[in-house]
N, C-alpha and C positions, 0 to 999 in steps of 0.2 A: 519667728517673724518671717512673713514673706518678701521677699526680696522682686523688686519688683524689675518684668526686663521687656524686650522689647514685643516680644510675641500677646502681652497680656493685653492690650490693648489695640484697636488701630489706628494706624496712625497715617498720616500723609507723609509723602518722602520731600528729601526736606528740597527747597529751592534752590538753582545756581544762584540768587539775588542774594547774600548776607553780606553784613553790615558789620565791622567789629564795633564794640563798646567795651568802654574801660571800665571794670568794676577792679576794686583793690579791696581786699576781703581774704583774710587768712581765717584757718579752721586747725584747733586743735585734732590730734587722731579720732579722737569719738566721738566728735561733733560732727567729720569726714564720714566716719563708718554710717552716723545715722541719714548723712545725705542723699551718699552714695546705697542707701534701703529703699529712697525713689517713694512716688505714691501712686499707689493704684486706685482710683477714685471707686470709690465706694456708698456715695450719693449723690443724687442729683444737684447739690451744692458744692461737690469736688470740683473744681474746674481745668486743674490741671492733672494729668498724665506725665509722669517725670520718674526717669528710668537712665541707669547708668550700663556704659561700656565702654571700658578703659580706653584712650584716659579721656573720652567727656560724658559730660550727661546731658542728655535730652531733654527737653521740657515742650510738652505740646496739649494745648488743649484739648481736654477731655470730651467733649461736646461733637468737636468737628474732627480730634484729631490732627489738626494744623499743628506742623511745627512753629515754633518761635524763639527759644532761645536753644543753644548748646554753650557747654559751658570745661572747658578742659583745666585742669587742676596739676601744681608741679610739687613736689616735697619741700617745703623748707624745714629750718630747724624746730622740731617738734609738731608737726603737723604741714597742712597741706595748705597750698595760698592758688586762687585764682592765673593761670595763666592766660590764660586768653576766652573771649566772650565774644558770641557773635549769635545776630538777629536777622530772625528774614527782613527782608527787605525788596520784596516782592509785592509791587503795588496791589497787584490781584490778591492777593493773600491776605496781606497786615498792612495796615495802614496807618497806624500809627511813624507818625517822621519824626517826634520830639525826641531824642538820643536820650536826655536826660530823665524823663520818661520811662523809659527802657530802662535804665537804669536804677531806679526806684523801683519798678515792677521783677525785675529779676531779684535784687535784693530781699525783698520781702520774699517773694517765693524761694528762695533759698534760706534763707531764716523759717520759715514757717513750715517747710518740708525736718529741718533739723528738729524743732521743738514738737509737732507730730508723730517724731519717732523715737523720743524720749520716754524710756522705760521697755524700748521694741526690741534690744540689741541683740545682735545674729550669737 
């Protein structure tokens, strides 16, 4: 499987403006490993760009390359738990102000990037 990283795409660099948000979200190690495999969009229905470099991962739309979320990850027992999350926050950029919003939307793209690269393992 290809492991996806920051050169494969491009992307916009990310903004002074972020925002933290709380997500509480533990992962087993090989739910971790399929995360941290990222996705490299592959049709015009991909919409995100999400690529990892210790310790966060990136996530930025594919289309325009905007960043929007990073997301840094700490060890707990038996796997890896969310430590901190943050959003642009750059009126020019994202416009979305609803935090909880954000939060719903990172959630799914992290759930949906694990379940995409089930059966892909390095």
């Amino acid at each position: 499987m290809r492991i996806a990283k920051r050169e494969d795409w491009q992307t916009q660099i990310m903004p002074a403006a972020l925002a933290p948000i709380w997500v509480e979200k533990f992962y087993s190690q090989d739910e971790f490993d399929r995360l941290i495999a990222g996705v490299i969009p592959e049709v015009m229905e991909d919409k995100w760009f999400i690529f990892y470099e210790s310790p966060w991962l990136y996530l930025h739309r594919s289309w325009t390359g905007l960043f929007v979320f990073k997301v840094r990850f700490e060890p707990v027992a038996a796997g890896m738990a969310i430590a901190e999350a943050l959003v642009n926050h750059d009126p020019h950029q994202y416009t979305e102000i609803e935090r909880e919003h954000d939060i719903a939307i990172l959630r799914t793209l992290l759930d949906s990037c694990i379940s995409r690269n089930t059966g892909n393992r390095r």
